[in-house]
C-alpha positions in Angstrom: 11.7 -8.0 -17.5 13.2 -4.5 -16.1 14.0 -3.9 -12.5 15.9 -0.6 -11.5 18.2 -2.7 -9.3 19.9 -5.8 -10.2 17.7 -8.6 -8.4 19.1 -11.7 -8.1 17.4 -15.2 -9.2 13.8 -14.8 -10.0 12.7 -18.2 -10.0 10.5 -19.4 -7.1 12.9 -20.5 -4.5 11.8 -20.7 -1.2 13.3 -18.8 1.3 15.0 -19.4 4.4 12.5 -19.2 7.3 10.2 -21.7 7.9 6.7 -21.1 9.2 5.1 -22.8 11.8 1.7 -23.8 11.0 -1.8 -22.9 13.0 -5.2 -22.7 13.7 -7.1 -20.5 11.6 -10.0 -18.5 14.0 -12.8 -16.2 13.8 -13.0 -12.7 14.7 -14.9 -9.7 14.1 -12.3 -7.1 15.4 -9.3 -8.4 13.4 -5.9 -6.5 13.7 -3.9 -5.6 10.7 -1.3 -3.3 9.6 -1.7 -1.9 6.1 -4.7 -3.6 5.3 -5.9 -4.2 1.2 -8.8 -6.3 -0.1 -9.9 -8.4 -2.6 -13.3 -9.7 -4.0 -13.7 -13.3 -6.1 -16.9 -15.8 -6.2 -18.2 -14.6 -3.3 -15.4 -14.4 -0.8 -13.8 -10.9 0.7 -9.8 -11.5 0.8 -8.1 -9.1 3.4 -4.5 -9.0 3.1 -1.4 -7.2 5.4 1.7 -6.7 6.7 3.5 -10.0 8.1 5.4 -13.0 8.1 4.6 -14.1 4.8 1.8 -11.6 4.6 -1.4 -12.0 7.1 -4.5 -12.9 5.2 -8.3 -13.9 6.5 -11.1 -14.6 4.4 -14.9 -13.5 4.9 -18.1 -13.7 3.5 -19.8 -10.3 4.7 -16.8 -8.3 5.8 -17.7 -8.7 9.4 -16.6 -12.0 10.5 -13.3 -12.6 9.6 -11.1 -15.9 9.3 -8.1 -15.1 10.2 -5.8 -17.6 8.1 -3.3 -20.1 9.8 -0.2 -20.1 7.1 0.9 -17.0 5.5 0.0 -16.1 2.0 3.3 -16.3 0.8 4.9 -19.8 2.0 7.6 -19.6 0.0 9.4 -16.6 -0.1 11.1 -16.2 -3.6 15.1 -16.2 -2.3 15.6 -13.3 -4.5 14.5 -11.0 -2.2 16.6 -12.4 1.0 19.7 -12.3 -1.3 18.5 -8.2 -2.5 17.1 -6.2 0.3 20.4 -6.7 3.6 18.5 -7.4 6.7 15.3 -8.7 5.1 13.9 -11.9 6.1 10.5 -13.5 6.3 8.4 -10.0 7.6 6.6 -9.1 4.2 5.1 -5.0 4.2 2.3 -3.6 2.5 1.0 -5.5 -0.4 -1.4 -5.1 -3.2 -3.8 -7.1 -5.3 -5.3 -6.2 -8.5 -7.4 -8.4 -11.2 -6.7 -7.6 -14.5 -6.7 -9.3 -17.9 -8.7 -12.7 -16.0 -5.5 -12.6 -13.9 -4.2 -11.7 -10.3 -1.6 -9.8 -9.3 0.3 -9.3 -6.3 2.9 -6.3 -5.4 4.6 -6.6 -2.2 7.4 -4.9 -0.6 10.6 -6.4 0.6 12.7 -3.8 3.6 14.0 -2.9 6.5 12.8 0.0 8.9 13.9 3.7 7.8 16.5 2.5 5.1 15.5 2.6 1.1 17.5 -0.5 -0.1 14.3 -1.9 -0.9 12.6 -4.6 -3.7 8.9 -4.4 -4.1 8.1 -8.1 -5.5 5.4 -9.5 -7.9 3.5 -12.6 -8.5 0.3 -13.6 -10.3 -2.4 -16.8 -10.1 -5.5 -17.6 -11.9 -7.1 -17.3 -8.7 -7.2 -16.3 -5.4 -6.6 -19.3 -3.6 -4.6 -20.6 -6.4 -1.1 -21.5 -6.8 0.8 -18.1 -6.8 3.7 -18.0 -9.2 6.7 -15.8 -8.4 7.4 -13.4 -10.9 10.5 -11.9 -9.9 11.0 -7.7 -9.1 9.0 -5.1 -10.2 11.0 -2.4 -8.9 13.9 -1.7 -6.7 16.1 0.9 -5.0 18.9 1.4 -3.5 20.9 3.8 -0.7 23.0 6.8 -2.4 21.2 5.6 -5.6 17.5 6.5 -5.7 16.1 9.0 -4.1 13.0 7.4 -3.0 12.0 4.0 -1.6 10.3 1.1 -3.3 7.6 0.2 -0.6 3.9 0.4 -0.7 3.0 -0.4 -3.9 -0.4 0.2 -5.6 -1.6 -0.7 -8.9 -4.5 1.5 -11.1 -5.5 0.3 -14.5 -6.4 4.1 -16.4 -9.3 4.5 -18.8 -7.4 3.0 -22.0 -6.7 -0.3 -19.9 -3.3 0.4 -19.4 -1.7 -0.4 -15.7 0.3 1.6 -13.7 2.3 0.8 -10.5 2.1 3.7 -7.7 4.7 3.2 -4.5 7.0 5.2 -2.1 7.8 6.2 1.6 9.6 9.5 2.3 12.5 10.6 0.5 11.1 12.6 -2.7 7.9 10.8 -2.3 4.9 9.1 -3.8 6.2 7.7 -7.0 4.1 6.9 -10.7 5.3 4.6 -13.5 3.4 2.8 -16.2 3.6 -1.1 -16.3 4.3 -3.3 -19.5 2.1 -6.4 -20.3 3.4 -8.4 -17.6 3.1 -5.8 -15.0 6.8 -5.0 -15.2 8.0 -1.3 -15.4 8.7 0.8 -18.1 10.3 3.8 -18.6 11.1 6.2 -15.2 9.2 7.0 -12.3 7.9 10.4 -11.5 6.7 11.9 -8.0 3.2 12.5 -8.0 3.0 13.6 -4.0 5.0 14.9 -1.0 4.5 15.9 2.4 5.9 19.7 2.2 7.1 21.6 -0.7 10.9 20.5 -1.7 13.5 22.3 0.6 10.8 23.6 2.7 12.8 24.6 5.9 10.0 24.3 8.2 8.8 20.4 7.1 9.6 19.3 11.3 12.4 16.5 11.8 11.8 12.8 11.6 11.4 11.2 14.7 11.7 7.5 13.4 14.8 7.7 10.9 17.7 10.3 10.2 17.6 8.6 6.7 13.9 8.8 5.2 14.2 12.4 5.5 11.6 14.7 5.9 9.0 14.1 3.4 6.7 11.9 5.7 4.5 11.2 3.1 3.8 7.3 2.3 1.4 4.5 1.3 -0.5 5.9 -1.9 -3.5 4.3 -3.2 -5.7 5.6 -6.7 -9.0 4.9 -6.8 -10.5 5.8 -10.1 -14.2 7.1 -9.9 -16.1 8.7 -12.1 -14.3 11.5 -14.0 -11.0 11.7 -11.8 -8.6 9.6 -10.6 -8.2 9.9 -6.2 -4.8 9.5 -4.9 -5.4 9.0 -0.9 -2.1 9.3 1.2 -0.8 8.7 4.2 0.9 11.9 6.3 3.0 11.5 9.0 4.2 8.7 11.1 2.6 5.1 11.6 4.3 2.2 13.8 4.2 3.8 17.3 1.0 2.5 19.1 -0.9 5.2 20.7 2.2 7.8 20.2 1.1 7.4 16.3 0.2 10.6 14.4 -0.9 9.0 10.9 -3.5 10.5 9.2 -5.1 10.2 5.5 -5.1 12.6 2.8 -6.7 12.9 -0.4 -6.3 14.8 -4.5 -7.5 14.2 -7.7 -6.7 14.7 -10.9 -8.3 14.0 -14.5 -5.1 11.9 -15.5 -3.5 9.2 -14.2 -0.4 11.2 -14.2 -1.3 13.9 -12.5 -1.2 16.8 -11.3 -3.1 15.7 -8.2 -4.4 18.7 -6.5 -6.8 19.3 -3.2 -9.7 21.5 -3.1 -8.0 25.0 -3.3 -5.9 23.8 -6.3 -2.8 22.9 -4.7 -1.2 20.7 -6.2 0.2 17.4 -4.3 4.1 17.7 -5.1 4.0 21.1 -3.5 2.5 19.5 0.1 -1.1 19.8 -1.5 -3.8 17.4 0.3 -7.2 17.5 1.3 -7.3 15.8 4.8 -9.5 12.6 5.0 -9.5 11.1 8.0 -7.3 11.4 11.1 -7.4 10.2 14.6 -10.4 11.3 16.9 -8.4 10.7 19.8 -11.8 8.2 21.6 -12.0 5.6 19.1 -7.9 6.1 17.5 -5.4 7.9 18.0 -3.8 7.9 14.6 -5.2 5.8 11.3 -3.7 5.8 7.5 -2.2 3.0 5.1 -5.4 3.4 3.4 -7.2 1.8 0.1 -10.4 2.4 -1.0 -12.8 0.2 -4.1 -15.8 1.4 -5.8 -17.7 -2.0 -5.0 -20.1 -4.2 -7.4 -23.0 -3.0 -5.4 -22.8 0.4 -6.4 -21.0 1.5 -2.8 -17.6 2.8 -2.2 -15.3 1.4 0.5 -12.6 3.1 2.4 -9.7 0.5 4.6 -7.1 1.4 6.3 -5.5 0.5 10.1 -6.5 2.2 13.0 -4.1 2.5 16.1 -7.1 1.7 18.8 -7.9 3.9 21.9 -9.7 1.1 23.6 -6.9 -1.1 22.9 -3.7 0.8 23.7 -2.7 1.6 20.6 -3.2 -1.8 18.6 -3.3 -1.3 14.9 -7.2 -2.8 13.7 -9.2 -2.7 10.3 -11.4 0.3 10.2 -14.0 0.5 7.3 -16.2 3.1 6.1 -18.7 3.7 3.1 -17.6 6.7 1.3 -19.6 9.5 0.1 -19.5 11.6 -2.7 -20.2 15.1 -2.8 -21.8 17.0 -5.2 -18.7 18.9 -6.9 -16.9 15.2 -7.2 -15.0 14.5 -3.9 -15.4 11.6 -1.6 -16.0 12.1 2.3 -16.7 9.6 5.1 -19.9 8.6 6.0 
């Protein structure tokens, strides 16, 4: 397998923290931070940012069983030993079906800083036994000029998977996948926030390291003709001082270019904006994914810092609509 940074043992060690075990509960307004979903035998799997990951379970996506243990028990000791200052609080995963398999892309970091690991593992099904397999891509300070969090995977119209990632620095990143869903070959940015060197892209008020470019969290919903790369713009993790919001492009390849309505493309701060806070119901939202569903409807997630609740990061759903000339809107 190839990693871009030298990751340490991939076999499935556990790691070093412990979790205590719980109750698992009910709840219809379920907090979540960087929410993604999965369907299998009649079961809706919501997954998040968390020790171990958070997960719950539902059969109509309005009751929610919010899960006891984390997802991931056993954290691989690979990523401890790669990513300094890492530990047990797992970011932004991913989960894909493909080839009568599941795979899962999560990301191993610490806040602001791009020595970073964004780990895989695969099961037959899922709330099967998950095997650990090892890093699927890496970066480092001083090394890579971007940072390998927030991974999402797209299969393309030849069945070929590709892996999608990347917070600040140059970007949202795009690199194809072997077989076993490792990479191959180099990444290329796909998206930023402003144009590079653009002297009038404001500071970062969360990191003198990241930059920028506060562009983050990409997610490519293929649909019809195009291919719809939804991104995040601006800055999550602050409660009700968040400004998030989500924007989308599209492009006819997988690869790009991805370009808003006026034909801008993406890398040069191109974006059609999708949603944003309303300032009543959220003040910020983004860290979005979106499915075309098996009945025929399209679904947009994301996490919703809540007016009502000071700021508290909840799931927010929405049916998407699509327009006549090919773009999706919010119903």
């Amino acid at each position: 397998m190839f990693c871009m940074v030298a990751c340490h043992a991939t076999q499935a060690q556990p790691g070093r923290r412990q979790f205590r075990r719980q109750m698992a509960y009910a709840t219809d307004t379920i907090g979540v931070h960087d929410p993604v979903m999965a369907y299998e035998r009649g079961t809706y799997y919501l997954l998040a940012t968390g020790n171990g990951l958070q997960w719950a379970t539902s059969t109509d996506r309005k009751t929610w069983v919010v899960q006891p243990t984390p997802f991931i028990e056993n954290i691989p000791q690979w990523t401890v030993d790669s990513v300094p200052g890492f530990r047990s609080h797992v970011w932004a995963p991913d989960v894909i079906q493909w080839h009568n398999r599941w795979w899962l892309a999560y990301s191993c970091s610490t806040f602001g800083k791009n020595t970073s690991a964004i780990g895989l593992m695969s099961a037959d099904r899922m709330n099967g036994q998950w095997k650990d397999e090892g890093c699927l891509v890496a970066s480092k300070e001083n090394r890579n000029n971007w940072n390998a969090i927030d991974p999402a995977f797209i299969i393309d119209e030849n069945d070929q998977p590709w892996l999608t990632w990347g917070s600040f620095w140059d970007g949202i990143q795009l690199a194809r996948l072997d077989t076993t869903m490792h990479m191959v070959g180099k990444p290329v940015t796909i998206a930023r926030r402003h144009g590079q060197f653009d002297p009038n892209a404001p500071e970062n008020p969360t990191s003198r390291f990241a930059g920028r470019n506060a562009i983050e969290a990409p997610f490519i919903l293929r649909h019809g003709d195009y291919f719809y790369l939804f991104v995040s713009w601006d800055y999550c993790c602050r409660g009700a001082q968040s400004n998030y919001r989500v924007a989308v492009g599209r492009s006819k390849s997988v690869e790009g270019p991805y370009v808003d309505r006026k034909g801008k493309a993406m890398t040069d701060g191109g974006g059609e904006l999708f949603l944003e806070g309303d300032k009543k119901e959220f003040e910020a939202a983004g860290h979005s994914a979106a499915y075309d569903l098996p009945t025929g409807e399209s679904l947009f997630i994301c996490h919703g810092y809540s007016t009502k609740r000071n700021g508290a990061s909840i799931l927010v759903q929405r049916p998407i609509k699509w327009t006549s000339d090919g773009w999706p809107e919010l119903k």
